[in-house]
Biopython code that builds the backbone (N, CA, C, O; Angstrom):
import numpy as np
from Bio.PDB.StructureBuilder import StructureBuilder

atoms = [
    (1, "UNK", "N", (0.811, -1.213, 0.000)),
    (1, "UNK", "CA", (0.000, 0.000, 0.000)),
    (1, "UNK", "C", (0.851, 1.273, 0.000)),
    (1, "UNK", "O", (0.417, 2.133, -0.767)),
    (2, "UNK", "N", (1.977, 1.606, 0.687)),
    (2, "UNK", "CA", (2.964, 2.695, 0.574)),
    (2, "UNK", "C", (3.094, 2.832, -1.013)),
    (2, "UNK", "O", (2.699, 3.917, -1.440)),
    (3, "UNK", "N", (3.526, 2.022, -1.867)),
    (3, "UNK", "CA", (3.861, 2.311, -2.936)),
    (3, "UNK", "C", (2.527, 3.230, -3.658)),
    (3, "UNK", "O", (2.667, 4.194, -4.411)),
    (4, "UNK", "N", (1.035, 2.547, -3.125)),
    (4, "UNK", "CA", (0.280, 3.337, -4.356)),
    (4, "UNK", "C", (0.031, 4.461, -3.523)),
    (4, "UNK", "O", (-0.207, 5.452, -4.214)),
    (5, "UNK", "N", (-0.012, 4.737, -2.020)),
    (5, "UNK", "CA", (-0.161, 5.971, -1.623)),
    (5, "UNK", "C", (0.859, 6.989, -2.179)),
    (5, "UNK", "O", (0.461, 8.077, -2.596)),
    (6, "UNK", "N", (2.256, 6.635, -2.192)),
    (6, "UNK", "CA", (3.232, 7.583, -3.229)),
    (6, "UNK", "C", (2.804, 8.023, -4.504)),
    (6, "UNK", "O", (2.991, 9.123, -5.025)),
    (7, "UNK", "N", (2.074, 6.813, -5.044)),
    (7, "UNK", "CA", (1.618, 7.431, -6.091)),
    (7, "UNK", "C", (0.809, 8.695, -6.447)),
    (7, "UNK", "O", (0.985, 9.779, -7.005)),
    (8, "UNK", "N", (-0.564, 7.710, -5.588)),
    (8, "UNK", "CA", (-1.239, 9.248, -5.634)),
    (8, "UNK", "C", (-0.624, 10.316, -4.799)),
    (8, "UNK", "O", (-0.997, 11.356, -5.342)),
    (9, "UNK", "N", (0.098, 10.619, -3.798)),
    (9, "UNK", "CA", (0.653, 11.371, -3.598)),
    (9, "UNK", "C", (1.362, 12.530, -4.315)),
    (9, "UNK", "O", (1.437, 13.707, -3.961)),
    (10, "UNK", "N", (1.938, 11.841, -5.560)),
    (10, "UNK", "CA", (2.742, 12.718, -6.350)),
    (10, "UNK", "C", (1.555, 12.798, -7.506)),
    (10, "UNK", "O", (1.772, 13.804, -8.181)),
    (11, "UNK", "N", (0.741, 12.311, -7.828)),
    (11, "UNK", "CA", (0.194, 12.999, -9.006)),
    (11, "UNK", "C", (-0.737, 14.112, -7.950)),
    (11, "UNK", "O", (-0.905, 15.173, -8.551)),
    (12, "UNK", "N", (-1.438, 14.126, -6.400)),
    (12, "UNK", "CA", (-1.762, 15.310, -6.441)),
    (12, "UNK", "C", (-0.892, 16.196, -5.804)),
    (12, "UNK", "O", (-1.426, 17.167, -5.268)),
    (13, "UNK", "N", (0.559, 16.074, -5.721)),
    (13, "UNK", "CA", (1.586, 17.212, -6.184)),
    (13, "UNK", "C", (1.476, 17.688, -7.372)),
    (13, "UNK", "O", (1.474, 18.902, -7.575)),
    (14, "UNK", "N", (1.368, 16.798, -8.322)),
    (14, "UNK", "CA", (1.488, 17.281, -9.780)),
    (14, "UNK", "C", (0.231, 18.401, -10.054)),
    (14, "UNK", "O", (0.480, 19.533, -10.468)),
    (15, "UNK", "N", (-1.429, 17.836, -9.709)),
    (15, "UNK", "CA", (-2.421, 18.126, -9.839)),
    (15, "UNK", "C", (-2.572, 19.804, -8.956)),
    (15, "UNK", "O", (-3.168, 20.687, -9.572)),
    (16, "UNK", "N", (-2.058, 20.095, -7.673)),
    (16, "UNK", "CA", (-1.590, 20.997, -7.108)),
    (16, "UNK", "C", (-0.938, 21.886, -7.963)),
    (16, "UNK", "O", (-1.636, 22.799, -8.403)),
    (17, "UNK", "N", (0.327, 21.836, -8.332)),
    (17, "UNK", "CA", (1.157, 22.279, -9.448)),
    (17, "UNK", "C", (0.389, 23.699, -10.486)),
    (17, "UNK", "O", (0.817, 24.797, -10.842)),
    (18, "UNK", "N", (-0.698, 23.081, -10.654)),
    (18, "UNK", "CA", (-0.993, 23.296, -12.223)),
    (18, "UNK", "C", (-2.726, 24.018, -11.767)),
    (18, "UNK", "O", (-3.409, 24.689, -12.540)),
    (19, "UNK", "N", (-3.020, 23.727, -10.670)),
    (19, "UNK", "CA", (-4.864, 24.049, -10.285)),
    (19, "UNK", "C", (-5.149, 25.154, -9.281)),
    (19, "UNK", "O", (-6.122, 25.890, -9.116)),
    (20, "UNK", "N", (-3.619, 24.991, -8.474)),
    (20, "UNK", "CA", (-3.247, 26.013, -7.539)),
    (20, "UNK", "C", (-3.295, 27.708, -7.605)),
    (20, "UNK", "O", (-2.798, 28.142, -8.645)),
    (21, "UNK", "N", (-3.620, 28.361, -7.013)),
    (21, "UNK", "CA", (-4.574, 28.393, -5.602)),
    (21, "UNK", "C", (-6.391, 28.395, -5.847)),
    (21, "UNK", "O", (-7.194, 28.419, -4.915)),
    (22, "UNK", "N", (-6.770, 28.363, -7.359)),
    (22, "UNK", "CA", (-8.136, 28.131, -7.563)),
    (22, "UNK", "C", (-8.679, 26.410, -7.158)),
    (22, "UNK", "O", (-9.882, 26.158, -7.224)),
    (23, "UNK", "N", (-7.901, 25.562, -6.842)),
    (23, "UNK", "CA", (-8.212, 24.426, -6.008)),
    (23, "UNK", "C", (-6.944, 23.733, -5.854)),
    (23, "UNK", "O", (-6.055, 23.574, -6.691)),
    (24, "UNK", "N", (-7.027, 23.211, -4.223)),
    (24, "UNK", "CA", (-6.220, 22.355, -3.732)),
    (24, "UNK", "C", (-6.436, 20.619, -3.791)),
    (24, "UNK", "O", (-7.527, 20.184, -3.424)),
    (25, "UNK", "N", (-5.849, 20.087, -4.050)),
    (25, "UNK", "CA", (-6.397, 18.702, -3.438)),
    (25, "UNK", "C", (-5.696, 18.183, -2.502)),
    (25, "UNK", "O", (-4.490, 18.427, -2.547)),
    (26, "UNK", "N", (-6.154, 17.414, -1.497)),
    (26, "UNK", "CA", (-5.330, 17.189, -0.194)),
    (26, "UNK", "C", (-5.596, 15.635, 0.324)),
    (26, "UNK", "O", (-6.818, 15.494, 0.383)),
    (27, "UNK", "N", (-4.948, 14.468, 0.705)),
    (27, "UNK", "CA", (-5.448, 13.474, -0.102)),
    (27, "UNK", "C", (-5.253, 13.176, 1.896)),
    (27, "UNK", "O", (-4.342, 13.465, 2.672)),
    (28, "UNK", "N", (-6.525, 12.522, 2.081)),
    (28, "UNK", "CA", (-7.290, 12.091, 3.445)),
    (28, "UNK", "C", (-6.653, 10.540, 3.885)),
    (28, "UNK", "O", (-6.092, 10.248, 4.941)),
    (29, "UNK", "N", (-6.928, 9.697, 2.749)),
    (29, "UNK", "CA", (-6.651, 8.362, 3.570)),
    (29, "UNK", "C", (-6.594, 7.395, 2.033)),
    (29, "UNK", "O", (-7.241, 7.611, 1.008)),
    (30, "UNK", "N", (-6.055, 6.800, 2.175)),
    (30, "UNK", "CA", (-5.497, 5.585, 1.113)),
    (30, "UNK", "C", (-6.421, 3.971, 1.999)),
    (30, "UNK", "O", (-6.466, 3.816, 3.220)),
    (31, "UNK", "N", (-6.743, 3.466, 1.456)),
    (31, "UNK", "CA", (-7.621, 2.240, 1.978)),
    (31, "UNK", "C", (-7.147, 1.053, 1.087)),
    (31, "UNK", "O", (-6.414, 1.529, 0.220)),
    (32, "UNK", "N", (-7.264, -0.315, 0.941)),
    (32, "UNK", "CA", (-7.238, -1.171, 0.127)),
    (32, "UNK", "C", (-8.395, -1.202, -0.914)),
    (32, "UNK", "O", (-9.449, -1.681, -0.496)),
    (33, "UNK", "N", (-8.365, -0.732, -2.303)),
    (33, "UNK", "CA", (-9.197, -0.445, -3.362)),
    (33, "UNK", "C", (-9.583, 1.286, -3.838)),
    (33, "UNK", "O", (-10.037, 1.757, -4.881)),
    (34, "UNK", "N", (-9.215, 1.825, -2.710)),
    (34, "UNK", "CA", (-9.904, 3.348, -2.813)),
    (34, "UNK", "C", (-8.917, 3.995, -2.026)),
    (34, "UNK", "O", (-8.046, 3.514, -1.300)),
    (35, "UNK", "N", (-9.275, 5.452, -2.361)),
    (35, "UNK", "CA", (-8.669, 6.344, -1.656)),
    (35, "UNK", "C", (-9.583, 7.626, -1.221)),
    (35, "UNK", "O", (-10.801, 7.445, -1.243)),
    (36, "UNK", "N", (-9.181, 8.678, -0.899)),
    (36, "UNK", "CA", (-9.920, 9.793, -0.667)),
    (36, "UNK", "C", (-9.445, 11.027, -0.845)),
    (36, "UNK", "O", (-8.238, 11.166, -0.647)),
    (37, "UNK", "N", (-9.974, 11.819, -1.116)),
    (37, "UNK", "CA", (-9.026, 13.506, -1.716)),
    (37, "UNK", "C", (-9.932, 14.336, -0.851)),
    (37, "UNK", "O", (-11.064, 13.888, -0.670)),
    (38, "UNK", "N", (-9.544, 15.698, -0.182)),
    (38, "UNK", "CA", (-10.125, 16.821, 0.083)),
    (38, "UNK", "C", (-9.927, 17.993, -1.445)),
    (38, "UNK", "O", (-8.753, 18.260, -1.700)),
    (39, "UNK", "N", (-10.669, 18.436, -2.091)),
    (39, "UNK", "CA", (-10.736, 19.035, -2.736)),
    (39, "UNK", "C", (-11.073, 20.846, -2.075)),
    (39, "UNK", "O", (-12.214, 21.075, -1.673)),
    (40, "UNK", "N", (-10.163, 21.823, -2.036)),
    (40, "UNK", "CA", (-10.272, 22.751, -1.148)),
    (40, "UNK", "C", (-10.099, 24.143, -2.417)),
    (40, "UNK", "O", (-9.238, 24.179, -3.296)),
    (41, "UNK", "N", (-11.326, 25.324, -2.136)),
    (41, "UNK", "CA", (-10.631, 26.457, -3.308)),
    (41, "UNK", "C", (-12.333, 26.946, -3.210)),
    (41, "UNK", "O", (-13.357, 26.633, -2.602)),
    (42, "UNK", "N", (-11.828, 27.984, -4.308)),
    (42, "UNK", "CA", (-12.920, 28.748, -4.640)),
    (42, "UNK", "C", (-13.272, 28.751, -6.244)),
    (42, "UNK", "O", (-13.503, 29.718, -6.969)),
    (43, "UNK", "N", (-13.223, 26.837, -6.677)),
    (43, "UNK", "CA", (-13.130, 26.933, -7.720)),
    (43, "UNK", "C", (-14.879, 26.466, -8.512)),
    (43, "UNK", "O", (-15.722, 26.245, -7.642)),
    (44, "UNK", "N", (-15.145, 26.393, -9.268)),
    (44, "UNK", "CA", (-16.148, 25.966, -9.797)),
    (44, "UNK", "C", (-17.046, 24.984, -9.263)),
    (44, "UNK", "O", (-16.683, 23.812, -9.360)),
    (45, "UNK", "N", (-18.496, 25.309, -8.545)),
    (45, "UNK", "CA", (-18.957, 24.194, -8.231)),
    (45, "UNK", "C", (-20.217, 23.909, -8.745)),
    (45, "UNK", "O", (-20.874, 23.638, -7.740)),
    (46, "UNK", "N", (-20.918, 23.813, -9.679)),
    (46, "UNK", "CA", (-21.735, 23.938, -10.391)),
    (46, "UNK", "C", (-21.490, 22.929, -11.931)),
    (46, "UNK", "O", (-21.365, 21.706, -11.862)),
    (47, "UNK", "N", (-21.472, 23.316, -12.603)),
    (47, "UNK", "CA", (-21.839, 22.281, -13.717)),
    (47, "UNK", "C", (-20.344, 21.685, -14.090)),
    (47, "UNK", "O", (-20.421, 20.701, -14.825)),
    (48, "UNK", "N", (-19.333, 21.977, -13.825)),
    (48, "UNK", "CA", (-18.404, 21.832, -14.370)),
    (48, "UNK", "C", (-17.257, 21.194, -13.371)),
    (48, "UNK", "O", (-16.093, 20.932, -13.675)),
    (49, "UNK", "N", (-17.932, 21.009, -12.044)),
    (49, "UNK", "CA", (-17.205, 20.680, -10.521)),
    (49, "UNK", "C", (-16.626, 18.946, -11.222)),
    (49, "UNK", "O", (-15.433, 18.817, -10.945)),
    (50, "UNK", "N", (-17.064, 17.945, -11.846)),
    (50, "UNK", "CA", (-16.439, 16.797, -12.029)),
    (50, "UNK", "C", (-15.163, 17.021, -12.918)),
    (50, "UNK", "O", (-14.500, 15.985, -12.945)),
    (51, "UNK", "N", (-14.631, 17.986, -13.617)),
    (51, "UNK", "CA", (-13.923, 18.346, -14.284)),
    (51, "UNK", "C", (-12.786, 18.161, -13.759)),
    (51, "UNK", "O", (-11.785, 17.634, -14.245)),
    (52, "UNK", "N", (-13.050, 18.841, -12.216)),
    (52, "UNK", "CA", (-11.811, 18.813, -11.122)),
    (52, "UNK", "C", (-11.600, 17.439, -10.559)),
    (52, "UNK", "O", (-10.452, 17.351, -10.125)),
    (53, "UNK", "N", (-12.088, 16.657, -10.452)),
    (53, "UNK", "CA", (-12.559, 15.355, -9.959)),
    (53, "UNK", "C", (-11.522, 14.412, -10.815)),
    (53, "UNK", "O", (-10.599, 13.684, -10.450)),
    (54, "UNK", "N", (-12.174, 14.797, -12.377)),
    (54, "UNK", "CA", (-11.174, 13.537, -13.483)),
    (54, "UNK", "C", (-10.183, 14.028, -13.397)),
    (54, "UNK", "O", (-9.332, 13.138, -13.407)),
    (55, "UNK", "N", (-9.668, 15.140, -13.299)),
    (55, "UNK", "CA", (-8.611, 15.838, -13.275)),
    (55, "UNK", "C", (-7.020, 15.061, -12.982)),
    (55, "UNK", "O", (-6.013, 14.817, -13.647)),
    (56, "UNK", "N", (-7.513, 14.847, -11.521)),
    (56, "UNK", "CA", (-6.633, 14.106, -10.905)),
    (56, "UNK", "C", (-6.139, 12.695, -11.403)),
    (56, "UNK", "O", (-5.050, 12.125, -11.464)),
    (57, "UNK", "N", (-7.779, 12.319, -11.814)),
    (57, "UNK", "CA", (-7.527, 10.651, -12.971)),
    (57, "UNK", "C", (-6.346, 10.711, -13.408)),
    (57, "UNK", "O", (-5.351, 10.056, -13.097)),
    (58, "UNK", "N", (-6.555, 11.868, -14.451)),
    (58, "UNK", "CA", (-5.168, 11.780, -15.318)),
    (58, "UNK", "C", (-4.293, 12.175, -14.990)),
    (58, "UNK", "O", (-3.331, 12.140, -15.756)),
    (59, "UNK", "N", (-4.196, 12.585, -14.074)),
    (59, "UNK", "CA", (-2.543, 12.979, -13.500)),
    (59, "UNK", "C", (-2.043, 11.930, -13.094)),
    (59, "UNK", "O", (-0.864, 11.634, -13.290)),
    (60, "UNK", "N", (-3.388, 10.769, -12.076)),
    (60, "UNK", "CA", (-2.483, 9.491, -11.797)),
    (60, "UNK", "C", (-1.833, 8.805, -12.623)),
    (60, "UNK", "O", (-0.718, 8.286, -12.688)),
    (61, "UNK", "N", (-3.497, 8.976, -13.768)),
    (61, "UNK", "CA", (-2.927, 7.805, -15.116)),
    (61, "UNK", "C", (-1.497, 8.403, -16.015)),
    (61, "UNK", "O", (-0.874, 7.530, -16.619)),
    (62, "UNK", "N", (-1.079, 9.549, -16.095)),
    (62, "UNK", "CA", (-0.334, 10.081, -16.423)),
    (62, "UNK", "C", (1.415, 9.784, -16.204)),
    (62, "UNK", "O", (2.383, 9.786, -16.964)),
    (63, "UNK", "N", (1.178, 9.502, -14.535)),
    (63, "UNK", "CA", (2.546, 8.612, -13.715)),
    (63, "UNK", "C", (2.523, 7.091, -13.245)),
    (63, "UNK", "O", (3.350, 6.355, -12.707)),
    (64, "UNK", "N", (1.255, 6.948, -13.671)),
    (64, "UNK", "CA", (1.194, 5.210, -13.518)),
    (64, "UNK", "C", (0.395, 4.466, -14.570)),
    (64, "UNK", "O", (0.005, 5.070, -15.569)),
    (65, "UNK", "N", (0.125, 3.120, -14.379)),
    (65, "UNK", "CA", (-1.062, 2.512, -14.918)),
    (65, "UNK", "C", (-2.082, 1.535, -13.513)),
    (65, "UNK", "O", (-2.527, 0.388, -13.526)),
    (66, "UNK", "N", (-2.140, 2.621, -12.444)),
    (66, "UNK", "CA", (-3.194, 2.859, -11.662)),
    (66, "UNK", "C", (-4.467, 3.670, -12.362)),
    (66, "UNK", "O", (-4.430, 4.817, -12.808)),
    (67, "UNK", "N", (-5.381, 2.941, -12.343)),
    (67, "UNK", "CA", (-6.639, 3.575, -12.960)),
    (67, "UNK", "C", (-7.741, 3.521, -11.681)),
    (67, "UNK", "O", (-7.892, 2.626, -10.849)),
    (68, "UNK", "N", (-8.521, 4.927, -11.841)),
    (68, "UNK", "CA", (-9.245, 5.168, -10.521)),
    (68, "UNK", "C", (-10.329, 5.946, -11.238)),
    (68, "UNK", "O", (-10.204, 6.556, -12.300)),
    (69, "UNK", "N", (-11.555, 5.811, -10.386)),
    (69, "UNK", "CA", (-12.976, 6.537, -11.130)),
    (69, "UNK", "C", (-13.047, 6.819, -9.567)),
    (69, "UNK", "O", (-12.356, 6.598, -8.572)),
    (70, "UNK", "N", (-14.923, 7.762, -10.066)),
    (70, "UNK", "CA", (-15.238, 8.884, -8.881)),
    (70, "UNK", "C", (-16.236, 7.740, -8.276)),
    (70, "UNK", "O", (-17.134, 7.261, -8.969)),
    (71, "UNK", "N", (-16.016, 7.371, -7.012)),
    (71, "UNK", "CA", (-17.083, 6.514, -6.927)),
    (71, "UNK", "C", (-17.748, 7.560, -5.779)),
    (71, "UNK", "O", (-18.336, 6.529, -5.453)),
    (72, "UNK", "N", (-18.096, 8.310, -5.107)),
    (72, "UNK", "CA", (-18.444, 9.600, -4.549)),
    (72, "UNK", "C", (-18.400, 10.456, -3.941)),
    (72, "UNK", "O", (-17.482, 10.576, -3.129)),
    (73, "UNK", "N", (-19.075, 11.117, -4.037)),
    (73, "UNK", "CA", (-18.745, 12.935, -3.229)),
    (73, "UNK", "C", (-19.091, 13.318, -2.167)),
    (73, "UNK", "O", (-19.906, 12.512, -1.717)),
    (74, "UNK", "N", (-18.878, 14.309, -1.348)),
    (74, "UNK", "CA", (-20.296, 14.943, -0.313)),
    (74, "UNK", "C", (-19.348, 16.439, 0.093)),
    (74, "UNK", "O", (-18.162, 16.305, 0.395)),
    (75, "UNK", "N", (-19.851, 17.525, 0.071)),
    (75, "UNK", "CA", (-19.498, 18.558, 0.863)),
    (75, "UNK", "C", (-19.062, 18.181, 1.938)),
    (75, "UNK", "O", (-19.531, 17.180, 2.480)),
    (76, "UNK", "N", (-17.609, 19.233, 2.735)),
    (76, "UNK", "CA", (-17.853, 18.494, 3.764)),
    (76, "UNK", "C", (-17.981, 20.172, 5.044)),
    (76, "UNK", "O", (-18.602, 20.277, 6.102)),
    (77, "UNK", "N", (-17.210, 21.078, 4.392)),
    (77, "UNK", "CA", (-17.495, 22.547, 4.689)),
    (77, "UNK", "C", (-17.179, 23.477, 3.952)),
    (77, "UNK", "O", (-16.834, 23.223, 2.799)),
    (78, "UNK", "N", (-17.214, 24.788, 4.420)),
    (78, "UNK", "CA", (-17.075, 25.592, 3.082)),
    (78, "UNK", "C", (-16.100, 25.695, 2.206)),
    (78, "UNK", "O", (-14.913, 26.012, 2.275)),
    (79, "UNK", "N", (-16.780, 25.387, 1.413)),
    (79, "UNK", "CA", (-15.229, 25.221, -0.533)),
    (79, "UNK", "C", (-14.196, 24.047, -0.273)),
    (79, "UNK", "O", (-12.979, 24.032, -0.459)),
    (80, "UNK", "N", (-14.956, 23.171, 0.162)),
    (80, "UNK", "CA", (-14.018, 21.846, 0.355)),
    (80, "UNK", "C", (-15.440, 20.815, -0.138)),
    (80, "UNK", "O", (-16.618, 20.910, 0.206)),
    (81, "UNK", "N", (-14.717, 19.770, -1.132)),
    (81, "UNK", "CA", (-15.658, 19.106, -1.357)),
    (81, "UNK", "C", (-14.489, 17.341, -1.338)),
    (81, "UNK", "O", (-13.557, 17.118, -2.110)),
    (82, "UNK", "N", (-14.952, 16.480, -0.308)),
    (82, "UNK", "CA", (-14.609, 15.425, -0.599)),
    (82, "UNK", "C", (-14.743, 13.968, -1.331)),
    (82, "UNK", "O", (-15.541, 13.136, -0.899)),
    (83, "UNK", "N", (-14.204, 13.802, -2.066)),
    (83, "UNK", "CA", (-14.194, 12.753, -3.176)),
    (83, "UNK", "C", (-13.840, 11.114, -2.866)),
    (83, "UNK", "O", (-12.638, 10.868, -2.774)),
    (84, "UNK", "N", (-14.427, 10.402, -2.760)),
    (84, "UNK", "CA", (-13.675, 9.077, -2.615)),
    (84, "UNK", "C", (-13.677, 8.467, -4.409)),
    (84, "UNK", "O", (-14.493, 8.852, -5.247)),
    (85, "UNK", "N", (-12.685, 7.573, -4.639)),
    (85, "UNK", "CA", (-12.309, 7.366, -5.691)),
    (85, "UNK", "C", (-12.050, 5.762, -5.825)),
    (85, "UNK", "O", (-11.356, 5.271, -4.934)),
    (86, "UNK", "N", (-12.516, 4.931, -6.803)),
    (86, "UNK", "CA", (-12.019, 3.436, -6.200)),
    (86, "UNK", "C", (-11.444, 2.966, -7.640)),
    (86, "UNK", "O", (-12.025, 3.001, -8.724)),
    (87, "UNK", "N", (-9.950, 2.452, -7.299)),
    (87, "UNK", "CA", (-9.557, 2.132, -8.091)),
    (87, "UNK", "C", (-9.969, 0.708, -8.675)),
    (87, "UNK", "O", (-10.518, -0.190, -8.037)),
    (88, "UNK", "N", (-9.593, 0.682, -10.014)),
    (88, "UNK", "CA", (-10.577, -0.283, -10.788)),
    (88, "UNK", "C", (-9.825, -1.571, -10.698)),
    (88, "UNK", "O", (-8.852, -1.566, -9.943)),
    (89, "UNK", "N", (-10.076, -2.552, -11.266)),
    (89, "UNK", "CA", (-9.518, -3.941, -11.503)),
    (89, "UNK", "C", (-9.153, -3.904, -12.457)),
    (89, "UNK", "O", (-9.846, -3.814, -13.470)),
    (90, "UNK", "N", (-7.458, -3.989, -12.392)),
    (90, "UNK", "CA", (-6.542, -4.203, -13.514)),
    (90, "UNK", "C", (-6.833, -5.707, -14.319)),
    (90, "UNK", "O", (-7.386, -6.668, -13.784)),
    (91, "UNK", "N", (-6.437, -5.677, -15.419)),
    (91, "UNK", "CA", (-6.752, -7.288, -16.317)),
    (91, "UNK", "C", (-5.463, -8.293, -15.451)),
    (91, "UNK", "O", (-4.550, -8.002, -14.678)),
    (92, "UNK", "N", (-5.878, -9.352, -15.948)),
    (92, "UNK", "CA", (-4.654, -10.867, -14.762)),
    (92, "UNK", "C", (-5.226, -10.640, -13.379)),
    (92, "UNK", "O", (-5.151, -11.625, -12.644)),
    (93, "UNK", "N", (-5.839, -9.437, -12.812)),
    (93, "UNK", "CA", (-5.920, -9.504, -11.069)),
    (93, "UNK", "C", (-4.345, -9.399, -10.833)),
    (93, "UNK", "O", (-3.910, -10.503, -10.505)),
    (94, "UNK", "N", (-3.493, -8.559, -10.887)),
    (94, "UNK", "CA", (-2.477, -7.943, -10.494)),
    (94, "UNK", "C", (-2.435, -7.231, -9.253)),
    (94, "UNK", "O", (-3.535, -6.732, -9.013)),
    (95, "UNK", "N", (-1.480, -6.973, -8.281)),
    (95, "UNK", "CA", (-1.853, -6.698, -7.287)),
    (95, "UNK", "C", (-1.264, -4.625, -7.933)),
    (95, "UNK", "O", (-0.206, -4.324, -8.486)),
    (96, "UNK", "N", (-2.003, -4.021, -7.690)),
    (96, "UNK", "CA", (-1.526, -2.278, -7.987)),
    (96, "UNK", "C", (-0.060, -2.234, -8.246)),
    (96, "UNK", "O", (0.539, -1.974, -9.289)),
    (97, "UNK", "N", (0.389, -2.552, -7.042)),
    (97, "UNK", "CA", (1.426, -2.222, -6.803)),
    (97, "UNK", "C", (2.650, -2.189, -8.297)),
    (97, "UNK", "O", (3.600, -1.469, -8.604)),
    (98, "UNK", "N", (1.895, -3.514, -8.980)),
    (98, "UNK", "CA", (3.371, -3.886, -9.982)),
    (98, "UNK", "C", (2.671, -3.427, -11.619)),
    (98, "UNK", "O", (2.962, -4.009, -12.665)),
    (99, "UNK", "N", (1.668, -2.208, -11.497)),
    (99, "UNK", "CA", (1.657, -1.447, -11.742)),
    (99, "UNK", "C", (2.318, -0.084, -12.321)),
    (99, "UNK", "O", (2.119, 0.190, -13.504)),
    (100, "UNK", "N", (3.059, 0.730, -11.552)),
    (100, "UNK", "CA", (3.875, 1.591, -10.913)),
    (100, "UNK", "C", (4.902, 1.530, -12.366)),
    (100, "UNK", "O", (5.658, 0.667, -12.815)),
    (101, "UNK", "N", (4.547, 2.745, -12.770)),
    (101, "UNK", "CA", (5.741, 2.879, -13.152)),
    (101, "UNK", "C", (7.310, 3.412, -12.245)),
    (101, "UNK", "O", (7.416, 4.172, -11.283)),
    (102, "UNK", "N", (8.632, 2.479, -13.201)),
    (102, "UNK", "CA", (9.577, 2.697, -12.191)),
    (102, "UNK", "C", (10.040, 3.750, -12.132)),
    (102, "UNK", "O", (10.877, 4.008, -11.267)),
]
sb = StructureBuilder()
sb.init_structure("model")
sb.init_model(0)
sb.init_chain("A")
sb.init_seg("    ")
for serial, (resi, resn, name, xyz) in enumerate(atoms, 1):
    if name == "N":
        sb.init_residue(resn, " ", resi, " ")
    sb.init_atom(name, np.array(xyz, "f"), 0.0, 1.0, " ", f" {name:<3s}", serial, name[0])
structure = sb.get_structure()
């Protein structure tokens, strides 16, 4: 599990990078299958709020071949919206980890 928490770790460094200071993402807890992001800003929340959501997708998919969808949301206070995300089932049943790019 360290290895895929690094992961997402650095893609939402990367995702930070580039979204910053109109949204933060701040990543809550890593679980076996899923993870969780705080999404923090004064950025769009209305029709276009999942935008920020895939966002991150591709930043993971971008540094790995970890693949993750939105599995759901909830406000949690003001201009923070939290996301849980569950990563999908790779083909063979591979364990994430060997995944990773090196």
């Amino acid at each position: 599990m360290p290895r895929i928490e690094e992961a997402i770790s650095r893609a939402i460094d990367r995702y930070n990078h580039y979204r910053s200071p109109e949204v933060i993402a701040k990543l809550v807890e890593v679980n076996e299958g899923q993870f969780v992001v705080d999404f923090h800003g004064p950025f769009c929340k209305s029709c276009g709020v999942f935008d920020y959501f895939d966002d991150l997708i591709y930043e993971l998919k971008g540094l790995t071949d970890i693949r993750a969808e939105v599995a759901g949301f909830e406000g949690t206070e003001s201009e923070t919206i939290r996301v849980r995300y569950a990563l999908r089932a790779i083909a063979n049943e591979k364990r994430f980890e060997a995944f990773l790019n090196p």
